[in-house]
C-alpha positions as CSV (number, residue, x, y, z in Angstrom):
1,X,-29.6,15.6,40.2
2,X,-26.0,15.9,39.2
3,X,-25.3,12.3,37.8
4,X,-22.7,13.2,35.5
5,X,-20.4,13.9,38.8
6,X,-21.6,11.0,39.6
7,X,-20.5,8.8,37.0
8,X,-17.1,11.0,37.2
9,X,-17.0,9.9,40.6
10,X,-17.4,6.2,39.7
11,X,-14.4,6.3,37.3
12,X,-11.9,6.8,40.4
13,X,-14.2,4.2,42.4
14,X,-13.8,1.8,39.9
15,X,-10.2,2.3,39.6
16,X,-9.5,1.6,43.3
17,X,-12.1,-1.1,43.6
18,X,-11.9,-3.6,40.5
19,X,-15.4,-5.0,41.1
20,X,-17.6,-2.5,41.7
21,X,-20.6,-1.5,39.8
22,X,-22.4,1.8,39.3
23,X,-26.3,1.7,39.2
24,X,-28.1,4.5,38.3
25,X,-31.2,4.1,39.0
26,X,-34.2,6.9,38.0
27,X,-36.2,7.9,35.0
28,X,-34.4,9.4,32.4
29,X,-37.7,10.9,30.5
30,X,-38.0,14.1,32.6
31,X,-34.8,15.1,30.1
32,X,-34.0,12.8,27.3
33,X,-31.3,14.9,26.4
34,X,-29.4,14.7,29.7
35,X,-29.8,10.7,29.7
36,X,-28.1,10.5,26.5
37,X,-25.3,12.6,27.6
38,X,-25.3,11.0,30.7
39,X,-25.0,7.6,28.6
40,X,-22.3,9.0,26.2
41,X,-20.0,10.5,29.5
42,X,-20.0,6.8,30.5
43,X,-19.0,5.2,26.9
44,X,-16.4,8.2,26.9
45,X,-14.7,7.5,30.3
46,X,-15.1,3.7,29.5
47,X,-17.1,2.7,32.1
48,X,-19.9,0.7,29.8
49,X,-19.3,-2.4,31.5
50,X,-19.4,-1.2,34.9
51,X,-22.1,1.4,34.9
52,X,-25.7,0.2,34.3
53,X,-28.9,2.3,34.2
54,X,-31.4,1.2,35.7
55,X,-34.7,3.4,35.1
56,X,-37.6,3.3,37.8
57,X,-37.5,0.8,40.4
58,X,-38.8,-0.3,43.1
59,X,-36.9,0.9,46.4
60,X,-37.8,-2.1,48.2
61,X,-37.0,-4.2,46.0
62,X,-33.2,-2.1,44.8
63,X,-31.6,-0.8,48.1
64,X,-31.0,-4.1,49.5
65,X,-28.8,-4.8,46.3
66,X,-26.8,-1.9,46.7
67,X,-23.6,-1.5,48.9
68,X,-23.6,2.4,49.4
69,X,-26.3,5.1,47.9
70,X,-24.8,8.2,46.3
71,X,-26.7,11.1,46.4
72,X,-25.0,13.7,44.5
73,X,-27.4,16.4,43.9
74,X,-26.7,19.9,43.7
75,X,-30.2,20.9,45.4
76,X,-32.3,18.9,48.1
77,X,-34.9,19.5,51.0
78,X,-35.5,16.7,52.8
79,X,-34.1,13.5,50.3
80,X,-36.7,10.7,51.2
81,X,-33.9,8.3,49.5
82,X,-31.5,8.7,52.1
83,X,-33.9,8.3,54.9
84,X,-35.0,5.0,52.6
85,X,-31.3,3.9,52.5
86,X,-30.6,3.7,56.2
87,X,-34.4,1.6,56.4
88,X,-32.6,-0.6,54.3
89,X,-29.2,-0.7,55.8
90,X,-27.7,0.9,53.6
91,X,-24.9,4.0,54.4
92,X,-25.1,7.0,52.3
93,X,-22.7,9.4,50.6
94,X,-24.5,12.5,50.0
95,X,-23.6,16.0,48.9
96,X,-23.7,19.1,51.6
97,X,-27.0,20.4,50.4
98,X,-30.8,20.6,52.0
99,X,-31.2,18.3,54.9
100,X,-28.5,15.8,54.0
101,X,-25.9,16.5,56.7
102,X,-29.0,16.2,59.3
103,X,-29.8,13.4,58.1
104,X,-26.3,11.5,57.7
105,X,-24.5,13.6,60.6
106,X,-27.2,13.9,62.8
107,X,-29.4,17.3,63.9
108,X,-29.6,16.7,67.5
109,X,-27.3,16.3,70.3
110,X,-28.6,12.6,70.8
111,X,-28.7,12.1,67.0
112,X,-25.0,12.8,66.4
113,X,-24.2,10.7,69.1
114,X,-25.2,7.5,66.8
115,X,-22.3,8.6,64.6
116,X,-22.1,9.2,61.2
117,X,-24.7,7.2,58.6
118,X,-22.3,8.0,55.6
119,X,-20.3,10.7,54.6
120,X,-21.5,14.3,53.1
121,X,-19.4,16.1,50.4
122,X,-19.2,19.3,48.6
123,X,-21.5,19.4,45.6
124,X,-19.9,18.7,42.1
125,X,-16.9,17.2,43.3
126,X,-16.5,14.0,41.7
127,X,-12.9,13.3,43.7
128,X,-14.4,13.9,47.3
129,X,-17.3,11.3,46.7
130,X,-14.7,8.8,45.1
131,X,-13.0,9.1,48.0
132,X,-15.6,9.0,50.3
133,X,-17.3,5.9,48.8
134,X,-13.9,4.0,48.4
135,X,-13.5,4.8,52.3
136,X,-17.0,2.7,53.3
137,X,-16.3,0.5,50.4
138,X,-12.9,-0.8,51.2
139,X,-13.6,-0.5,55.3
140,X,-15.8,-3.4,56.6
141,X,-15.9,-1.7,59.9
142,X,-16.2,1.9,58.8
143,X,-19.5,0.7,56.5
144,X,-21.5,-1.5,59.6
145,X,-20.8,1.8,62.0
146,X,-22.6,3.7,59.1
147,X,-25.1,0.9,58.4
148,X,-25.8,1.0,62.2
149,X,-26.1,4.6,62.7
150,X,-28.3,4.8,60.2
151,X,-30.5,1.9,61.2
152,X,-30.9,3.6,64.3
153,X,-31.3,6.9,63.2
154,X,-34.3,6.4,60.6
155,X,-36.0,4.3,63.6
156,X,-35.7,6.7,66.2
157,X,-35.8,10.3,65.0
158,X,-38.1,9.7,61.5
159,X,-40.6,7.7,62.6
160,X,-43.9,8.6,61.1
161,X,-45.5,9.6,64.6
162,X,-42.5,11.8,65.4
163,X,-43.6,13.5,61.9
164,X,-47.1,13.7,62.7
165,X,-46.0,15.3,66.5
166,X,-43.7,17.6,64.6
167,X,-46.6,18.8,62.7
168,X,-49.1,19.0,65.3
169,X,-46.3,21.5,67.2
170,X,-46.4,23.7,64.4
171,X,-49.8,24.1,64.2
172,X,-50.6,24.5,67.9
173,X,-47.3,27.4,67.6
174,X,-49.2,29.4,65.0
175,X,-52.4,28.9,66.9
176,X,-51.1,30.0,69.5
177,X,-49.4,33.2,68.3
């Protein structure tokens, strides 16, 4: 997880939107060392009051509090937290690695069709997810066409029956073969 680029990100956001905050949410034990420079990037940049770190949470109990999730990885599969997000109604900006532009954009003909659930980025680039987060921030409309497309999109192509049909597929495939 790149949350330095993160917190990079959140000083342009913060400068175009006075209240927002920046929750980062995750354990920081896997690498002490990163947290603390994670912490020390914020105190530099002179985000302390805005920026808040959260440690584990509960997603049920978080998402609903946020306005927008920012995934800024620089490596993903499948990112369970985006398809969490849109269960929550909450719109996603995500950077273009693993399964993150299926899952914002859409993998199917019928799937884009719902419209975008976010906006996807290039990785490390703290100015394109400023800007992409002010966009659904400061756009009221933009955001509910996100929130809605991703509603829609976590209740009709990951459903956990479509995943177990997906699986049973495979399986009859390489039987098969």
């Amino acid at each position: 997880k790149d949350v330095k680029t993160f917190i990079r990100a959140l000083q342009h956001v913060c400068a175009a939107i006075p209240d927002v905050q920046g929750w980062i949410i995750g354990s920081s034990e896997e690498d002490p060392s990163y947290g603390a420079e994670c912490e020390a990037l914020v105190h530099s940049l002179g985000l302390a009051a805005r920026v808040r770190f959260l440690g584990h949470q509960d997603v049920r109990e978080i998402l609903p509090q946020l306005g927008l999730l920012m995934l800024t990885s620089i490596s993903e599969a499948q990112p369970l937290a985006i398809l969490e997000a849109f269960a929550a109604g909450v719109p996603c900006v995500a950077t273009d690695v693993g399964a993150c532009r299926e899952e914002i954009e859409g993998s199917s003909a019928d799937d884009r069709a719902l419209g975008p659930a976010g906006r996807v980025v290039p990785f490390a680039n703290a100015r394109a997810l400023a800007d992409a987060a002010i966009e659904l921030l400061s756009d009221a409309r933009t955001w509910h066409a996100c929130q809605r497309a991703g509603l829609a999109r976590v209740e009709r192509f990951y459903t956990q029956q479509r995943m177990l049909d997906d699986y049973y597929s495979v399986y009859r495939t390489a039987l098969e073969a």
